[in-house]
C-alpha positions in Angstrom: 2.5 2.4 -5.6 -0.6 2.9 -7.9 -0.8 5.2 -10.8 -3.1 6.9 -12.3 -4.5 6.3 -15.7 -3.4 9.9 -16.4 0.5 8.8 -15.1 0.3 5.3 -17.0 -0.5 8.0 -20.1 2.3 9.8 -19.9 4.5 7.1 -18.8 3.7 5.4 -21.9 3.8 8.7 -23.9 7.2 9.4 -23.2 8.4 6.3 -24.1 6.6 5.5 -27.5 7.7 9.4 -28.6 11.3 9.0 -29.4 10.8 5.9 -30.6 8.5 7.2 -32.9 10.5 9.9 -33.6 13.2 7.7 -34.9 11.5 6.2 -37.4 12.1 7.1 -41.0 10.3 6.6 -44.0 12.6 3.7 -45.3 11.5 2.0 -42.6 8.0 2.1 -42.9 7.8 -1.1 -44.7 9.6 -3.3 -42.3 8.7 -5.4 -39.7 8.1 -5.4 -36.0 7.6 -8.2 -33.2 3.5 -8.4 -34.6 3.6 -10.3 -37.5 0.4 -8.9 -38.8 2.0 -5.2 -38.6 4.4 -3.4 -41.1 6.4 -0.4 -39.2 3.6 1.5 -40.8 0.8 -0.3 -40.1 1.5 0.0 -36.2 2.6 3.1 -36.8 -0.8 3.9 -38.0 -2.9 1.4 -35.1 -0.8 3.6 -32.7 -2.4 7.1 -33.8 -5.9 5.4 -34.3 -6.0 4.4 -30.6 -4.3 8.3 -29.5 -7.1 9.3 -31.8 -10.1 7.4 -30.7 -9.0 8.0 -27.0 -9.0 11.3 -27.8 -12.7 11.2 -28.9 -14.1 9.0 -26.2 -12.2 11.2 -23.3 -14.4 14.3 -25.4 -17.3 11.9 -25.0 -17.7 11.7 -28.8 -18.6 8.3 -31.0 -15.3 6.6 -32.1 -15.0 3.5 -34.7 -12.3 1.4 -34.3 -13.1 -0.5 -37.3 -11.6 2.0 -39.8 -7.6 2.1 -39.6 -7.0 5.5 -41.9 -3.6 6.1 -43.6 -2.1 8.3 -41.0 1.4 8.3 -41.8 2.4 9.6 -45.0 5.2 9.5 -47.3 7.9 12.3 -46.8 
């Protein structure tokens, strides 16, 4: 059976959430299965894609070449 982009969304929504949810500051500095990506750093490329997608479904300009702090301390 096919899914939609809409169901692959949600799909993969509901299985990054309580992952994310999980996750507490002490272990924003350690690592994950990409070597080039702290807990935080993924953390953050995570919420820059949700972010950018956001923009381009709102047909608005996106730039993938900045990677904001997202997650903060606390």
């Amino acid at each position: 059976m096919t899914q939609t982009i809409g169901e692959l969304l949600e799909t993969a929504a509901d299985r990054a959430l309580p992952v994310v949810r999980g996750i507490d500051d002490g272990q924003l500095g350690g690592p994950t299965p990409c070597a080039e990506y702290d807990v935080r750093a993924l953390l953050n490329h995570l919420f820059l894609v949700v972010v950018n997608f956001q923009a381009l479904a709102a047909r608005e300009d996106v730039d993938f070449t900045q990677e904001p702090d997202f997650v903060a301390d606390g």
